[in-house]
N, C-alpha and C positions, 0 to 999 in steps of 0.2 A: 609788387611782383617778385621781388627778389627775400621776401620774407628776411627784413632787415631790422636785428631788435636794438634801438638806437643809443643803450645802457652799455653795451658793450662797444661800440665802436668809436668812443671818444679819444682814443689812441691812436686807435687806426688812420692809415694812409690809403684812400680811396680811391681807382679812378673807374671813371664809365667811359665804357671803350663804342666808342658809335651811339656818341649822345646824340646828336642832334641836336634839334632846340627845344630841347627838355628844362624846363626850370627845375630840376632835382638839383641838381650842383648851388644853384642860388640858394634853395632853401636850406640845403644841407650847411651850406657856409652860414646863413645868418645862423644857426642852431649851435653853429661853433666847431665842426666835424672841419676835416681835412679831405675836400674832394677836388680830382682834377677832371677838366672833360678832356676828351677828346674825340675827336673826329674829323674827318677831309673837309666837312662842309666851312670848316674856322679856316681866321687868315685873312680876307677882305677887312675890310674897315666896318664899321658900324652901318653906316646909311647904306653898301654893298649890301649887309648880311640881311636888314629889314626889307630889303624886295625879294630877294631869294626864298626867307623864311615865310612871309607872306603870299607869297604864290606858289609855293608847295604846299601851303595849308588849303590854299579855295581847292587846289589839284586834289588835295586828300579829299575832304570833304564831296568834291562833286564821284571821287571814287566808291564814297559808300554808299550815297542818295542811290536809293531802288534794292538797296543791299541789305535792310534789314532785317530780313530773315534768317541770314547768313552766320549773324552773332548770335552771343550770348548777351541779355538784357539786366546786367546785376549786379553789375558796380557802377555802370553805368545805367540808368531806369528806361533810355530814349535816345534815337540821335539829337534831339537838340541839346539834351545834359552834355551828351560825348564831344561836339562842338561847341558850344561852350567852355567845355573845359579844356579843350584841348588848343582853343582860340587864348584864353587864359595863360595857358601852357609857357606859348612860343613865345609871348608879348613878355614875359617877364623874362625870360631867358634872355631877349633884346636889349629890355632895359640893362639889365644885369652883362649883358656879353659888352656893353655900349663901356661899361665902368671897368672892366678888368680881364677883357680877349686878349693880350698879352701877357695874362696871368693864370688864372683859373680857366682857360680857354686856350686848347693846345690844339695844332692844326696835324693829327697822325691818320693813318691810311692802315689797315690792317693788309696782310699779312705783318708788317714792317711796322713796327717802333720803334722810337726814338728815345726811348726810357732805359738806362742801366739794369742791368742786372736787379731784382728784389727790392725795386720804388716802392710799389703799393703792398698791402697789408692784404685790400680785398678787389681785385679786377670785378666788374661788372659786365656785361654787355647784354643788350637787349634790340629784337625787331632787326638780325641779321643773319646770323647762325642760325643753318638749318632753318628758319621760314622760308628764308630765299635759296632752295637747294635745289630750286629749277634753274636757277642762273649762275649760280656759284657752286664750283666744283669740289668732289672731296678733300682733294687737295690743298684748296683755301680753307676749307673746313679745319685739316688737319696742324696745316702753318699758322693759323689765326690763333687756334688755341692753344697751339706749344708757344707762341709767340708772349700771349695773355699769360702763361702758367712763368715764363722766365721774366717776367716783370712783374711778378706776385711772390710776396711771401708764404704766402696763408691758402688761399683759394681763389677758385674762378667761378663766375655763378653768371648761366647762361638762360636767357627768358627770350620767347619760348622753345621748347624744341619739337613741334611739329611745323609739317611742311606747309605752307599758302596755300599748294595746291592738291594737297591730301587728303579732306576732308574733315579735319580736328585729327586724322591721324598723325603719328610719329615719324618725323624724317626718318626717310631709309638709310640716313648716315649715322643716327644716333647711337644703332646697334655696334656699327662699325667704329664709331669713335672711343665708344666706353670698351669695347674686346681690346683695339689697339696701345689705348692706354692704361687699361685696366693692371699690368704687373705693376704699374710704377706709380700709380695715384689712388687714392680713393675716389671713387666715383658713384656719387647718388641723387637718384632721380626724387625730388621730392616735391611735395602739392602746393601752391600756392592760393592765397586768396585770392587775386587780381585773373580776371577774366575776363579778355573782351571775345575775342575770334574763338567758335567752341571747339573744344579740347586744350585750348591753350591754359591748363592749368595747375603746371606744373614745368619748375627749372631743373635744369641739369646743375650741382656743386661736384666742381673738379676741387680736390685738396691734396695739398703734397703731404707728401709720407715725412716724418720729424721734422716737423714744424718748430721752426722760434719763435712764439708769437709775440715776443718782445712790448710785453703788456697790452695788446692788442688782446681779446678774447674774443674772436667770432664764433655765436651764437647764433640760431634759427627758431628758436624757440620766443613765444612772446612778441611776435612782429609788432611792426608798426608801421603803419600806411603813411608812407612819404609823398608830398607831392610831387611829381614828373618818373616817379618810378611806384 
């Protein structure tokens, strides 16, 4: 979803900002990349995070049964594939949070992190901005990603940017965020392969203006379909 091509980012300093229990971070690590998560949902201990993650997934899951009309059917063929994989998903994130949640597994809260100045190379964030822009206001919109953009080198790359409640249209913040920041960042809207909720197929990439990429070379060209992203 973030049309990430994995030749260029052996350098790179990654993090996902509102992972969840995404096994991207596990897979990314065994592959040998440098990623950090984060998210509010980290911090309990292991046997804490496997009831919590577990009973947000039946909650997911019983949120789509009767909903299939609603997606797109094409990375995923069916809901039983999308359960399936997404049952997949969380279980390895477990295992994996079970071995190194006070390492690879950072307990942050957007608007607010707790990262210095220019940690990561390439911020991620995904399934928060702008989908949820019935309950989160501009204003978090706007702190969230000056927040992502002073803890990045390089770039912010935002999946997806329509509203839950829009119909696959575009949050009504999207316009307002790329005008606002638009003198001082590069900002583009570009397509992705990954598609599940339709219109969702395409990320917002924020990138600062003179970049050091300090041997990082972030490229979008060539993806390559990661597992949990």
């Amino acid at each position: 979803m973030f049309n990430l091509n994995l030749n260029s980012l052996k350098n790179c300093r990654i993090l996902d900002c509102n992972a969840g229990a995404s096994s991207f971070t596990m897979h990314m690590h065994q592959k040998g990349y440098d990623v950090t998560a984060a998210d509010m949902l980290y911090g309990p201990g292991p046997d804490d995070i496997e009831k919590i993650t577990s009973h947000d997934f039946k909650t997911l899951m019983d949120a789509h049964k009767g909903r299939e009309d609603k997606v797109e059917w094409g990375f995923f063929k069916n809901l039983t594939e999308m359960m399936d994989y997404r049952e997949k998903s969380y279980k390895e994130f477990y295992q994996d949070y079970k071995k190194s949640f006070n390492h690879r597994y950072v307990q942050e809260k957007l608007p607010d992190l707790n990262f210095p100045d220019k940690s990561f190379h390439l911020v991620l964030s995904s399934h928060l901005l702008f989908l949820y822009d019935d309950r989160l206001d501009y204003e978090f919109h706007l702190d969230s990603i000056r927040e992502m953009l002073r803890v990045s080198i390089d770039e912010v790359r935002i999946y997806p940017i329509i509203s839950i409640n829009g119909k696959g249209k575009h949050s009504s913040y999207l316009k307002r965020i790329i005008e606002e920041l638009g003198p001082d960042y590069y900002l583009d809207i570009q397509p992705v392969k990954y598609q599940f909720r339709r219109g969702a197929d395409e990320m917002l990439s924020i990138k600062k203006m003179n970049r050091n990429r300090d041997n990082c070379g972030l490229l979008t060209y060539d993806a390559v379909e990661v597992e949990g992203k």
